[in-house]
C-alpha positions in Angstrom: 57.4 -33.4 -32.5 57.5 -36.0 -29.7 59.3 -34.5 -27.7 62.9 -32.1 -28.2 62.5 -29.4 -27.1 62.1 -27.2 -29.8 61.2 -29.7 -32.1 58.3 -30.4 -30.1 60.9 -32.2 -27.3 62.6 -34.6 -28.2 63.6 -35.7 -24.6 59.8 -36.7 -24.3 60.0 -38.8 -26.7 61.3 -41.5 -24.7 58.2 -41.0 -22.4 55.6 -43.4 -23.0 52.6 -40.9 -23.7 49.9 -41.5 -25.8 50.9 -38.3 -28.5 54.2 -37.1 -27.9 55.1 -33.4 -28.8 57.7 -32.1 -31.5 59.0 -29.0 -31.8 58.8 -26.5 -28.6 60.7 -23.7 -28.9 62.6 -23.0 -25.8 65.7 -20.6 -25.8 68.1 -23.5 -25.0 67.1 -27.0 -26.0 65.7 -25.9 -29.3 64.8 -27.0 -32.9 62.3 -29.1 -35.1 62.7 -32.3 -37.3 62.8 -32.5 -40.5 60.7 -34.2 -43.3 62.8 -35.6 -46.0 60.3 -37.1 -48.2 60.7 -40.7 -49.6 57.3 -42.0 -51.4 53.7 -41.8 -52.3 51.3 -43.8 -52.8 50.8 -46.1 -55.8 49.6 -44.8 -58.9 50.9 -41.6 -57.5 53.3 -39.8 -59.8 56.4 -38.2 -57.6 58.0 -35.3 -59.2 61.6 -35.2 -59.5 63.4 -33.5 -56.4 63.0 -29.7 -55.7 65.9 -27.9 -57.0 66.7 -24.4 -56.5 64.8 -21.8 -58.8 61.9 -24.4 -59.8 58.2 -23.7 -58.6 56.7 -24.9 -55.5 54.1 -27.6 -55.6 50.8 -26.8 -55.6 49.0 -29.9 -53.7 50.4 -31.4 -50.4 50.2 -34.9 -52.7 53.3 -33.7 -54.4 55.4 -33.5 -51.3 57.9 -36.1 -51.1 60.4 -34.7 -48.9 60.4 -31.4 -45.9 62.8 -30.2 -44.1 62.5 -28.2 -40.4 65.0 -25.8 -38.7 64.0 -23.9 -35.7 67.2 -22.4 -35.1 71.3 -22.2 -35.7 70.5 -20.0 -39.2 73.8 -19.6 -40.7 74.2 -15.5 -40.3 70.8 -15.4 -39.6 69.8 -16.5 -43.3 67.8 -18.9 -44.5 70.1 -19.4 -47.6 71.0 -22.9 -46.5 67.2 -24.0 -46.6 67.2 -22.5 -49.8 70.0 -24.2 -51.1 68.4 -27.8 -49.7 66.5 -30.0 -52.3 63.6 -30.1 -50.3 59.6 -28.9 -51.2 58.8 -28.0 -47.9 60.4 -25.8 -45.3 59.0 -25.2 -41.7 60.8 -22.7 -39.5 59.7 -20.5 -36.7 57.6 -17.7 -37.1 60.3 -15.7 -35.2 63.6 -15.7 -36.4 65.3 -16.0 -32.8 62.1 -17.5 -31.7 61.5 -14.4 -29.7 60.7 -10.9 -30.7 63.0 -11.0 -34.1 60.7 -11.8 -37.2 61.7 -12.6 -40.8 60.4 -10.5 -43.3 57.9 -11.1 -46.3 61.3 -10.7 -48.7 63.2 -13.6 -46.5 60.0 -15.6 -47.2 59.5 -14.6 -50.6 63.3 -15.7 -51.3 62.9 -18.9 -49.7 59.6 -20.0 -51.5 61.8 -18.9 -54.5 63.8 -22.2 -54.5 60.7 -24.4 -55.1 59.7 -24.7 -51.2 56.0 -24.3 -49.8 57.2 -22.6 -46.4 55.3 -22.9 -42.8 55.1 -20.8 -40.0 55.9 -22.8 -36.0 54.3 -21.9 -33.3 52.5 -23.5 -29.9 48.8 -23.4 -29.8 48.8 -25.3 -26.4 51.5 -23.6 -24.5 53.1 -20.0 -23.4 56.9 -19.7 -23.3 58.4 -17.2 -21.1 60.3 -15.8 -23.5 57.6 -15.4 -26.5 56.7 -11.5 -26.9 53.5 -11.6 -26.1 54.4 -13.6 -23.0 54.5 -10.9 -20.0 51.4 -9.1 -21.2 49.2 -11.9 -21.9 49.9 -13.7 -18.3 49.1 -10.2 -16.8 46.2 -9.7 -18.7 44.8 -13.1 -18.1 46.2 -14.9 -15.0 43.2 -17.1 -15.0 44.3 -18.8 -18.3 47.3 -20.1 -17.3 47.0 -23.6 -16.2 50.6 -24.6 -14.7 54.2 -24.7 -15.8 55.0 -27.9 -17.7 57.6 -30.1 -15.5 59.8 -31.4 -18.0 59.8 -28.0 -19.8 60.5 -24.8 -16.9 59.2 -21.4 -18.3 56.7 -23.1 -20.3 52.9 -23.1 -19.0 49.9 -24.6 -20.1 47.1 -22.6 -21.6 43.7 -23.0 -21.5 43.7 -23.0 -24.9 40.0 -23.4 -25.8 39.1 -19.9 -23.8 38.4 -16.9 -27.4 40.9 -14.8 -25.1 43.7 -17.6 -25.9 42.6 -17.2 -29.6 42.1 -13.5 -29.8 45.0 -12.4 -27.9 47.7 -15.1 -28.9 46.6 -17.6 -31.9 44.8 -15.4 -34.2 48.1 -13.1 -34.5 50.3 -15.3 -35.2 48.1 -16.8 -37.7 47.8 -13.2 -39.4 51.9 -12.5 -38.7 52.4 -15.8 -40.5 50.3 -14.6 -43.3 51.3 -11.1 -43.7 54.5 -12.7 -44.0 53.8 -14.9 -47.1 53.8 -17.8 -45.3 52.4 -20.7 -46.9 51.0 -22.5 -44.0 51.2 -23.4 -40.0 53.0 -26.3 -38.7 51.6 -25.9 -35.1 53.1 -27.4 -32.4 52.1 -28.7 -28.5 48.5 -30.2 -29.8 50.2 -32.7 -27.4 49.2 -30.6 -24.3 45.5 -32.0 -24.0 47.4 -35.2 -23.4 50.0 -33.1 -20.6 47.4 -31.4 -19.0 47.3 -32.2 -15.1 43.6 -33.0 -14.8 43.2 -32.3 -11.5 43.8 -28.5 -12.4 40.6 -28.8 -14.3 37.9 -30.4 -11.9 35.1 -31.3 -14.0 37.2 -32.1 -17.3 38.3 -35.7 -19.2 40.8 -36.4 -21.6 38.4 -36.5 -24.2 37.1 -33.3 -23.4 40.3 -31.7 -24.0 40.6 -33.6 -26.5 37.2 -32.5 -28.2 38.2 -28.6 -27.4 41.7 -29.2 -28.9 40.5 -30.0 -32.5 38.1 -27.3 -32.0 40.7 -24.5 -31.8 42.6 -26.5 -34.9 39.4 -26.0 -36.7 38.9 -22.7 -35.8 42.8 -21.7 -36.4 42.0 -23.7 -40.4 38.8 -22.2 -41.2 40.2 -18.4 -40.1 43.3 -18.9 -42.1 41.6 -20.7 -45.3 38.7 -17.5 -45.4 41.7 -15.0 -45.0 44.5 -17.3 -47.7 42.7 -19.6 -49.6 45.2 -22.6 -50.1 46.7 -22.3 -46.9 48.3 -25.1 -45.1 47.5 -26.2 -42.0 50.0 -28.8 -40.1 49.6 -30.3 -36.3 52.1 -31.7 -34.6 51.7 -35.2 -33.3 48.5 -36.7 -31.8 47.4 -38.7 -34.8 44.5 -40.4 -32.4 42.7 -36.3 -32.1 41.1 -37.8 -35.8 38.5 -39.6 -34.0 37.1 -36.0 -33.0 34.5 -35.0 -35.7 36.2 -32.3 -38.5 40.0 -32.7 -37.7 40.5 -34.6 -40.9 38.4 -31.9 -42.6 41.1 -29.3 -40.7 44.8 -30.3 -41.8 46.3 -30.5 -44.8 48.9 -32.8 -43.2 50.8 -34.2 -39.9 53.8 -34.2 -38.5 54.7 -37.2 -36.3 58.0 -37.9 -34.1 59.6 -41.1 -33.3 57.7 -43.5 -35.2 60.6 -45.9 -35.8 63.7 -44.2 -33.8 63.2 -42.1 -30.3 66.1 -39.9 -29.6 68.8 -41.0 -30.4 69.1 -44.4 -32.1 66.8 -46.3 -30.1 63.5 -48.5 -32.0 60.2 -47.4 -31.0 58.8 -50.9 -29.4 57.3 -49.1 -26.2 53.6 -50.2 -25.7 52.4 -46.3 -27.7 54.4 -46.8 -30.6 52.4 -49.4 -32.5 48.8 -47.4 -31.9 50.7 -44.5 -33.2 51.6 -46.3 -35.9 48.1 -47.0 -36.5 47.2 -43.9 -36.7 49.2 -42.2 -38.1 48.3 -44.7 -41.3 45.0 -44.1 -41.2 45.6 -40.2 -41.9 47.8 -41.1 -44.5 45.1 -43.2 -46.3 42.7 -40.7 -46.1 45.2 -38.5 -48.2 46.9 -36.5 -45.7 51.0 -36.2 -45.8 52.6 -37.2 -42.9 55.8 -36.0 -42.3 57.9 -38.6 -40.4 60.7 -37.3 -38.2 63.2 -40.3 -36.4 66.2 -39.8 -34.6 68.9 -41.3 -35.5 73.1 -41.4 -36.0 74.1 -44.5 -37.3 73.4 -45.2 -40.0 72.1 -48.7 -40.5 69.8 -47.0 -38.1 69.1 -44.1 -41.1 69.0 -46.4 -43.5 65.9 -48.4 -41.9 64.1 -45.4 -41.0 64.3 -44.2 -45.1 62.7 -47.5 -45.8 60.3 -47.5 -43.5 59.4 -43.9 -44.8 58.9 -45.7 -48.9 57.0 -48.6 -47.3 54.5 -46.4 -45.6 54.3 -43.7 -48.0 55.2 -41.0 -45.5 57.8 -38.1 -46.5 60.6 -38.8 -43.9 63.8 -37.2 -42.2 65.7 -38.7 -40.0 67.8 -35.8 -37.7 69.3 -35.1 -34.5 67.8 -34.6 -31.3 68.7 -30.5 -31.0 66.8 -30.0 -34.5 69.2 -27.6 -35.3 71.1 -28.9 -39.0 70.4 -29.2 -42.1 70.6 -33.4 -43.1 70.3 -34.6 -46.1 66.9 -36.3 -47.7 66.6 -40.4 -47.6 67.9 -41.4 -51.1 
């Protein structure tokens, strides 16, 4: 999301940038927000909570509340998330966001309670620690842009290269299905904002831009042929919509920070209201957002859930670390 690390960083998110990252999973500052949804729009009917053992919505309309974990799985189950009175559950595609994987059964359980279920992963970033990292940098050197500062052992990609898809994207996306996962919740769209332009002579923002909604195209289009119905989620960057076919791509967004930064402070830097914005306009044009705030106290909680029924987003309001399972808004 903006920024935690895990949960797309949520140490960035007090960085004024122009889309701020959520979930980036990084062996120790890890975990994602959560959605906890609060309203739809009107003339909308919202179906009554998710409760355990009742089927899954069919339509991203229905959603009304999400929840995200990236890490801290009691025993290495999921049986908390399953226990949670939520519709939609995003975790990582790994289990211990490395090598570890959870198997079609642990997803099959999960989507048992009444939860569509997505798959995390970066599309704009390598971590160290990811399996196919060793191989990949050997094999291709030449795609690895630069570590990203705030985040050491994490590099920059260029991600628009068919090698990137090929050897890293286009896996996942299969592992993800092969695994019964519903959908991809896909994380560090952010980096054609992060991207140190002078490493790419030759290149604007927009281009990056442009290239990044390409590979979110070609990562929806892929899936949809292969899983008909499958979901397809970026991570922050609400403004990548004025690129031609990114509406067309996602099913839904997930944006951090849009009212609370971590932890407990208001979003009233000179970004937040064009984030705002746009974030909105996605949400008029019928996708879900899932707003993720950070936030302890709870006056501050209590605001954010408001905010969430006034805008018609699906809302959760967490802690930084991503790592806990909080209750919906009410």
């Amino acid at each position: 999301m903006t920024s935690t690390r895990r949960s797309g960083q949520a140490g960035k998110a007090e960085r004024p940038v122009k889309s701020q990252q959520l979930l980036r999973a990084v062996l120790y500052a890890c975990c994602i927000a959560v959605f906890a949804g609060c309203a739809m729009p009107a003339g909308v009917k919202q179906p009554d909570r998710t409760r355990a053992g009742t089927p899954a919505p069919t339509s991203p309309d229905e959603i009304t509340n999400a929840v995200v974990q990236l890490q801290g799985y009691k025993d290495g189950k999921l049986d908390e998330l399953a226990r949670g009175r939520y519709q939609l559950a995003v975790i990582d595609l790994a289990r211990d966001a490395s090598a570890s994987y959870f198997s079609a059964d642990e997803i099959s359980r999960l989507k048992q309670s009444g939860k569509k279920v997505l798959a995390y992963f970066e599309i704009g970033s390598l971590e160290w620690f990811r399996p196919d990292y060793p191989s990949f940098r050997k094999k291709n050197p030449d795609l690895i842009i630069g570590e990203w500062s705030d985040w050491p052992g994490e590099y920059f990609v260029k991600y628009w290269d068919r090698r990137w898809w090929e050897e890293a994207i286009k896996p996942r996306v299969d592992r993800a299905i092969a695994a019964g996962f519903d959908g991809v919740f896909l994380d560090t769209v952010v980096a054609y904002d992060e991207i140190d332009l002078h490493r790419l002579p030759g290149e604007s923002r927009d281009d990056l831009g442009a290239k990044m909604v390409g590979l979110i195209r070609r990562i929806s289009e892929y899936a949809k042929a292969t899983k008909p119905g499958f979901w397809v989620f970026p991570l922050n960057a609400p403004e990548l919509q004025r690129h031609p076919g990114y509406r067309d791509a996602i099913d839904g967004i997930g944006v951090e920070g849009l009212f609370f930064q971590a932890t407990d402070v208001p979003c009233n830097e000179d970004f937040c209201a064009p984030k705002l914005k746009a974030t909105r306009a996605l949400r008029r044009a019928g996708k879900i957002v899932f707003a993720v705030d950070y936030a302890d106290r709870p006056q501050n909680i209590a605001t954010a859930c408001r905010n969430y029924r006034k805008e018609h987003f699906a809302g959760y309001v967490t802690v930084r670390d991503l790592d806990q399972v909080r209750p919906p808004c009410p």
